[in-house]
N, C-alpha and C positions, 0 to 999 in steps of 0.2 A: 620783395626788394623795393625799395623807396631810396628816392634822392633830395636831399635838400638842398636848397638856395645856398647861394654864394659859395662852393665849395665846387672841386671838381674829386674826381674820385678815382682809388686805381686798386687794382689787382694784380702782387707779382706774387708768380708763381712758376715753377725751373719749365723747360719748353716740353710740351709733350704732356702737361701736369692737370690737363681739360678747359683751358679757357676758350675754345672754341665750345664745346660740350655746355658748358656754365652758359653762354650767349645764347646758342639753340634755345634750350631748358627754358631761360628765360623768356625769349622771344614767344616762344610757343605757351607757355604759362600766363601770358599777358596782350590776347587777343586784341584788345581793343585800343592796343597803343601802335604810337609810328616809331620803328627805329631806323638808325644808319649806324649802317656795319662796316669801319674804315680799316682798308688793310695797306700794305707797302706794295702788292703788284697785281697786275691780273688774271695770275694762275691764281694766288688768293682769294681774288674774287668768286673764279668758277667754282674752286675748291669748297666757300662759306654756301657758295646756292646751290650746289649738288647733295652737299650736306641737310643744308635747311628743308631744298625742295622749293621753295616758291621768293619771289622778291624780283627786283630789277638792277641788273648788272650794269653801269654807267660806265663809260669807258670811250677813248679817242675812238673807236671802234666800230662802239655801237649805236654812237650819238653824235652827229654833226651838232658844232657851238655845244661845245658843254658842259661849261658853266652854266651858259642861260637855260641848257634842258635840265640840270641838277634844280637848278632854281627854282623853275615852274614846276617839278614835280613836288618839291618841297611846301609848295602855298597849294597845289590842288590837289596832294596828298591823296594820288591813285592808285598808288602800292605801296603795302604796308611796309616794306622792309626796302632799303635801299642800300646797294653794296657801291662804294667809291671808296679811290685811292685815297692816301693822307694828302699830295699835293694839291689835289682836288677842294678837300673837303677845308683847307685854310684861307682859298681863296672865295668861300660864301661867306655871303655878312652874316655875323649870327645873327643879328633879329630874327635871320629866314631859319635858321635854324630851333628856335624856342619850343614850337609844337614836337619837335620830335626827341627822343633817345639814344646816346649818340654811343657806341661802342669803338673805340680806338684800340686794336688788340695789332701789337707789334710795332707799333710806329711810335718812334722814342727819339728821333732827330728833328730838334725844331730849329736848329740855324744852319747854315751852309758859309761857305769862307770862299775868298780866291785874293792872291797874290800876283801882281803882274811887277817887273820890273820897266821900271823909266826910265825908257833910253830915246834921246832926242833925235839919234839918228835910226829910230823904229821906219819903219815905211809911211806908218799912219801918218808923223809927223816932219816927215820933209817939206821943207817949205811951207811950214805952217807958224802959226804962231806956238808960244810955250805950252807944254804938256798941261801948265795949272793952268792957262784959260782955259784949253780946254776942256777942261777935266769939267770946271767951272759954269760952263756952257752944257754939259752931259749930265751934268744932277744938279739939281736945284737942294741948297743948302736949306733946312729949316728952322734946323737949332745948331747951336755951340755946347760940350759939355761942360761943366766946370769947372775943369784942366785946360780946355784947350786943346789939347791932343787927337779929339777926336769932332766929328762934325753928322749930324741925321741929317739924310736925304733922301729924297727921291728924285728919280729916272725922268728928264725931259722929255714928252712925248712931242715937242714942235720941234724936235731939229730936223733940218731940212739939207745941209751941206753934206756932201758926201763922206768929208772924214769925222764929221761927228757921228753919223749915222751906224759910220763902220765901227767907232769906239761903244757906241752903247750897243752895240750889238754883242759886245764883250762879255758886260754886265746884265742882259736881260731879263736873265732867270731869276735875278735878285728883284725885280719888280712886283715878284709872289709872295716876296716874305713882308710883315705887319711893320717893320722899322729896318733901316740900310745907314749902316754907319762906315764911316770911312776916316783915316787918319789925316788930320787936316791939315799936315802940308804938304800932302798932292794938291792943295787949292793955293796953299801961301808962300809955298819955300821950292822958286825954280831949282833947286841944286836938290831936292826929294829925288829919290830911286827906287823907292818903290811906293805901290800903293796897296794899301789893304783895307778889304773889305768885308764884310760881316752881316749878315742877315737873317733876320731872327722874327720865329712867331710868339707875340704877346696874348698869352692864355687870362689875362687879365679882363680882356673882353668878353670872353665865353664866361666867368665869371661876374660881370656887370650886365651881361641880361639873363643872365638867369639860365644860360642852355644845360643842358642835362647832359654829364660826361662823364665814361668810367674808363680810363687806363689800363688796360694788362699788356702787360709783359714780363718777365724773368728779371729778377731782383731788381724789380722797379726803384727801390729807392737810392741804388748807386748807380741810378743813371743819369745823366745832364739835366735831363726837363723836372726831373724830380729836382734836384738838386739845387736849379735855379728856382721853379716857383713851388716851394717844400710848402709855403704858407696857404697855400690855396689849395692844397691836398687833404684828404681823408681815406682811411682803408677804409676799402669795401667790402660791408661784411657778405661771408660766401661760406660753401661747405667744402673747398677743395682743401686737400692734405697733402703734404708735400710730401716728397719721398727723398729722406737725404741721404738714402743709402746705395742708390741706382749708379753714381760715380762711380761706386768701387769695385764693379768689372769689368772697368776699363785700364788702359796701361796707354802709356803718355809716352814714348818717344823722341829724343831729341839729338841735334847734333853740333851744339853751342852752347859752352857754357860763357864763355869771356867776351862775346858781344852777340850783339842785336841784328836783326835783319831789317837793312833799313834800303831806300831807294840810291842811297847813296853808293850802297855795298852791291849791289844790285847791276846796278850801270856801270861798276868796277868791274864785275865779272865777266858781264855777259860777250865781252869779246876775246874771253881767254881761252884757249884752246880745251883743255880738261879745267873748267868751271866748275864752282860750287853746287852748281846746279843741278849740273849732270852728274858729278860726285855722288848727290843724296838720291839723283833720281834712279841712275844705276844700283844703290845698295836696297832700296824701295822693292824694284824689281825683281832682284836676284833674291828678297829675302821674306817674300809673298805670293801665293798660289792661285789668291784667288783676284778677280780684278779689284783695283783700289778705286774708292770716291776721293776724286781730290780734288785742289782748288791752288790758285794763286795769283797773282798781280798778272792782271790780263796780259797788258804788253812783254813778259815774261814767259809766258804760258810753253813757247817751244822750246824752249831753255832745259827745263823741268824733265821733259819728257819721260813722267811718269805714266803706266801702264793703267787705263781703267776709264771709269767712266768722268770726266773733266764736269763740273760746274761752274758759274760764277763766285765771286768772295761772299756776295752781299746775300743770304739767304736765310730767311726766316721764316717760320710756320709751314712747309713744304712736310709732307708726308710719305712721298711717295718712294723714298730713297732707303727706305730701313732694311731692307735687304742685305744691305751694305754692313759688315763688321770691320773691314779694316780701311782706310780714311787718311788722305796726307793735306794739310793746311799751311802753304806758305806763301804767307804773305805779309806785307808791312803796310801797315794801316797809320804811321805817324805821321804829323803835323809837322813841317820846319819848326826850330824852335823861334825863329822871329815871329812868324805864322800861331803860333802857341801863346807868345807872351801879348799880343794884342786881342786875342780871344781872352784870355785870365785878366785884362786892365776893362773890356766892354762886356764882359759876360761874368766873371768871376771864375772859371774852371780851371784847375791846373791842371800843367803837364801832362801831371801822371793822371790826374782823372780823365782825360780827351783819349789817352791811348789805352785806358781798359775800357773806354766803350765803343773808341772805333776798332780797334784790331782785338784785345783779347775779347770782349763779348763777341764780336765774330767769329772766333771762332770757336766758342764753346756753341752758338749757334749752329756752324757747319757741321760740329759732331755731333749735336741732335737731329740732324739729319737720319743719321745712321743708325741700326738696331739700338743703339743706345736711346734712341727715342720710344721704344717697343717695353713697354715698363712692367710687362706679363712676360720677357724675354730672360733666359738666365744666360745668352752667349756673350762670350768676353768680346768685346772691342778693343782696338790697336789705332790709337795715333797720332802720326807723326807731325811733329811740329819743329821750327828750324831751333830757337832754341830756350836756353833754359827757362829766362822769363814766360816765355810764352807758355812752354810746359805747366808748371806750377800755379798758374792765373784758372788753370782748371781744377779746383778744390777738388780733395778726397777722391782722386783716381787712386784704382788699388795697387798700380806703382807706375814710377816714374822710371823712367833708362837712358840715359846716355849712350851713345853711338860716335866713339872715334871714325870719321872716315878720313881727317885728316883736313880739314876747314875751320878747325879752331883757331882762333886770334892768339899769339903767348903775349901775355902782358907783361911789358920788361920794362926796369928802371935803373937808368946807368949801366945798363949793358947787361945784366944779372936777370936770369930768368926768372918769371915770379912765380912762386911754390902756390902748390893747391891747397884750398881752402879747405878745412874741415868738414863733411856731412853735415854734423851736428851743427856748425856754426853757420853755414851756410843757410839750414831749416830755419835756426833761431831767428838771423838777420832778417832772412824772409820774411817771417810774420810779426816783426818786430817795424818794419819799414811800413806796412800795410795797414797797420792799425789808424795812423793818419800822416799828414804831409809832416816830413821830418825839416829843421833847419840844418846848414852846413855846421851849426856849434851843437845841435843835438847828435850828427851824425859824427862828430869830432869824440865829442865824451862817448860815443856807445862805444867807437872801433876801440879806444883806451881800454876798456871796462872788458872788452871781449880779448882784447892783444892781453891783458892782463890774469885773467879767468884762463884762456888757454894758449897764454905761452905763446904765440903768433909771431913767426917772425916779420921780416920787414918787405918782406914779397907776399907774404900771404897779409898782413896791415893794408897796405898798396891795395892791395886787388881787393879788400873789402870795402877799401873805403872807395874805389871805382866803381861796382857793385852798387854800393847803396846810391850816390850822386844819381846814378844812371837810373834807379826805379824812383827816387824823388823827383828827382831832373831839378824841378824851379826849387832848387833849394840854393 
């Protein structure tokens, strides 16, 4: 295995498929080199050294200051293998990085976002002066784009006043990411309401010294960091084989076809006496024997009260849960869409690309948790997901099913209930929308072309063309 200059490198392959396996191999095949093996938490860490057998675990934990102990272990290079988080490992300079081999398996978020709204009579600012000085005062400006819209900064580390202090303590986590942008009339336009911000790692640098990096993760190249820096990428060649048949003894579950589970729907319910919640969580229970792995939007969690063993959303490369055959994943991983359309004007991603890698790759993640992860396994898997889109984002399950409990949206226009949409036309639309980002005049002529082919009346028209808007979104 060899790496060339200026390239950085990746390996996707579905979870469970040996990228941990492929690293060992490696590592152990090539004695006399120094690697860093970066994962997204600290049971991964323990997980990669119990595996390997030998290396040094970094962690808030086990290292007081530790950036500066990552660092000197990097220049006096006393143990061959070093395990750190991805937050960790963005905040070393690469120079320190050159001598070593740097393995990044599972870690595919390189920017982070936050929206706050401007309200003059917040706490912070009574009796202060305007939100834009301040704001002005809390990040130092260092460029303008060439729209204007937007403004690069960073984080003031001399303020001294109590309410600026309190304000950048808002933003500080954004102090770790390589550029911080923010829309700039929170600095010029007192009548602004809100402010958005954006933070992101520039992989251009590990590329301009030279550091040695390989990527894996599970179809690496529909994910963001591929996506944005596609040009600095190489596959890396390897011997692993995918298995694209392992989906299909699984069964998919759902109980929405006419909308989405969003935070919106969410905080609608949860003070209703017989909620959606307990709807699905009650049919879960009565219609499963054995305990369920499940998961959902934290502040949700007793709503649900589903029967089994609970995780968190975020979960990736964990092993220890394959036990598990049947599995419930609800939860809403979407972006506001103002929050959406200013990530796609400073980063380029749409809509629809932001919510199949925050919510549906999570949860195709969360169901590689379970024996589905076990790939010498011939037991069928079951799971449930709230609804259809989310269903279907998990390719070649060996079937799909709907579950009336009685929480479906009816989609009506002018008073006239809107008819159900054909199997077939539903499948087709499906993989007709996904091929790439569709415009509202392409999605105009398709519904035409289909209302046409099968006769569609004007409730089921309607609800296709609500359908498709909803999986493009920024069209």
């Amino acid at each position: 295995m060899s790496i060339y200059s200026k390239k950085l490198y990746y390996v996707s392959i579905q979870c469970g498929g040996g990228k941990t396996h492929l690293i060992i191999k490696t590592i152990n095949a090539n004695p006399s080199k120094n690697y860093i093996v970066v994962v997204p938490s600290k049971q991964l860490q323990l997980q990669y050294y119990n595996s390997l057998g030998f290396g040094l675990i970094m962690n808030h934990e086990t290292h007081e200051n530790l950036l500066e102990s990552i660092s000197k272990e990097l220049i006096q290079r006393n143990e061959r293998v070093l395990f750190i988080t991805d937050k960790m490992f963005y905040r070393i300079q690469p120079q320190l990085l050159k001598p070593w081999s740097v393995f990044v398996d599972d870690c595919v978020d390189y920017f982070g976002f936050q929206s706050d709204v401007i309200d003059s009579s917040d706490e912070l600012f009574k009796g202060a002066l305007l939100p834009a000085y301040l704001y002005a005062n809390v990040f130092n400006i260092t460029s303008i784009s060439d729209d204007e819209n937007y403004v690069n900064v960073t984080l003031n580390n001399d303020v001294r006043s109590d309410v600026l202090v309190r304000i950048k303590q808002r933003y500080e986590r954004f102090q770790y990411y390589h550029q911080i942008v923010i829309n700039s009339t929170a600095f010029s336009d007192d009548n602004c309401r809100r402010l958005f911000i954006i933070g992101y790692y520039d992989l251009e640098q590990y590329v301009n010294n030279g550091v040695e990096i390989v990527y894996f993760a599970n179809a690496f190249e529909s994910t963001l960091i591929y996506k944005k820096y596609s040009h600095l990428f190489e596959e890396y060649k390897h011997d692993l084989v995918p298995n694209d048949t392992n989906n299909q003894r699984l069964t998919v579950k759902y109980f929405a076809k006419n909308n989405a589970l969003s935070s919106t729907r969410l905080k609608a319910e949860r003070d209703k006496t017989n909620n959606m919640m307990s709807s699905i969580g009650e049919y879960i229970n009565a219609n499963e024997n054995v305990p369920v792995l499940w998961t959902c939007n934290e502040a949700y969690k007793r709503y649900w009260n589903i029967t089994g063993e609970y995780i968190t959303p975020c979960q990736r490369g964990m092993n220890h849960l394959q036990h598990h055959t049947v599995a419930a994943c609800m939860v809403s991983m979407k972006v506001d869409d103002a929050m959406a359309k200013h990530i796609e004007a400073v980063l380029g991603h749409t809509y629809g690309e932001i919510v199949h890698q925050y919510e549906y790759e999570a949860i195709n993640q969360f169901v590689y948790r379970t024996n589905l992860r076990n790939y010498q396994s011939n037991s069928g898997v079951t799971l449930y997901v709230f609804d259809e889109n989310q269903a279907y984002s998990i390719e070649g399950a060996g079937s799909y099913e709907y579950i009336d409990v009685g929480i479906d949206a009816v989609l009506n226009r002018a008073g006239r209930p809107g008819s159900e949409l054909p199997a077939k036309v539903r499948d087709a639309a499906r993989k007709w929308i996904r091929t790439k980002e569709r415009t509202m005049i392409e999605i105009t002529k398709y519904v035409n072309k289909m209302t046409d082919k099968y006769s569609l009346d004007e409730g089921q028209k309607t609800r296709l063309i609500d359908k498709l808007k909803h999986e493009t979104k920024g069209a």
